[in-house]
N, C-alpha and C positions, 0 to 999 in steps of 0.2 A: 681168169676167174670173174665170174659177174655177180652182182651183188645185186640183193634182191630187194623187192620191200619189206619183207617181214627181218630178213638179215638187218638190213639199216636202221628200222624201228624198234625193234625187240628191245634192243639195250635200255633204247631209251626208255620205256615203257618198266621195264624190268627196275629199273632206277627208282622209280615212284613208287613200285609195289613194297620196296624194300622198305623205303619211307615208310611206307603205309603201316607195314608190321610194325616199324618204329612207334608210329604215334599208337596204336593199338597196344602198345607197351607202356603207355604212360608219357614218351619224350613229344618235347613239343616240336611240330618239323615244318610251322606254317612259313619260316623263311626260307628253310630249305626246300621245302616245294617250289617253292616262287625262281629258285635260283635255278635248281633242276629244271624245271620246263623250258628256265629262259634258255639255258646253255642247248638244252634239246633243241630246243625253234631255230636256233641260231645257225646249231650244227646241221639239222636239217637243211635249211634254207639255203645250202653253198650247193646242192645238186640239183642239175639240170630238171629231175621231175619232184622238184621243194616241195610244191603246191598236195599232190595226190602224200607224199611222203609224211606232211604237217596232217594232212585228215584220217592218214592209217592210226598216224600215231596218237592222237582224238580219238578216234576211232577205237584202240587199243586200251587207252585208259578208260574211258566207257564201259568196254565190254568188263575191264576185268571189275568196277566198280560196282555192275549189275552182276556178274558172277559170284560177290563175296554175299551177298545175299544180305538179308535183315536182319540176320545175328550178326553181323562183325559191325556197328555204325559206324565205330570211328577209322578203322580200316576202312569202309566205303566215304565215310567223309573227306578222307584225306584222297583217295583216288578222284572222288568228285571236281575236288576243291582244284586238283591240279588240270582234271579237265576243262573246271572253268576256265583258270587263267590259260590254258593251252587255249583257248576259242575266243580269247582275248586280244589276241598276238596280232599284230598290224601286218604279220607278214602272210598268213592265212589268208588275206584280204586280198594281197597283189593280184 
């Protein structure tokens, strides 16, 4: 079985968005963001193509941030906010 990019990222990506519904509920998730990305980066970063894997998953949360459109803010806030620190990560860089 091979495993793909969008198999290997989705999850992760799929992790935030659930966040996201959270804090558009009212709960505040800005440590839980920060801890989800970390463990994402982290977990990505153990295979051989880290690098393309770290920018799908950027990449990922992006898209679905622009997707929630200008009625959800805090739902695009909290996608945003996770994309930042995802484009913050030292391991993106390598």
């Amino acid at each position: 079985m091979n495993a793909t990019v969008a198999g290997l990222v989705t999850p992760h990506v799929l992790a935030i968005v659930d966040l996201a519904r959270q804090a558009e509920g009212g709960v505040n998730v800005d440590w839980h963001l920060r801890d989800a990305v970390a463990r994402s980066m982290e977990a990505l970063s153990h295979h051989y193509n880290a690098r393309d894997l770290m920018e799908a998953y950027l990449q990922g949360l992006e898209a679905a941030a622009q997707e929630a459109g200008r009625f959800r803010t805090v739902y695009v806030a909290a996608l945003r906010s996770a994309a930042a620190i995802a484009a913050r990560d030292p391991k993106l860089r390598d």
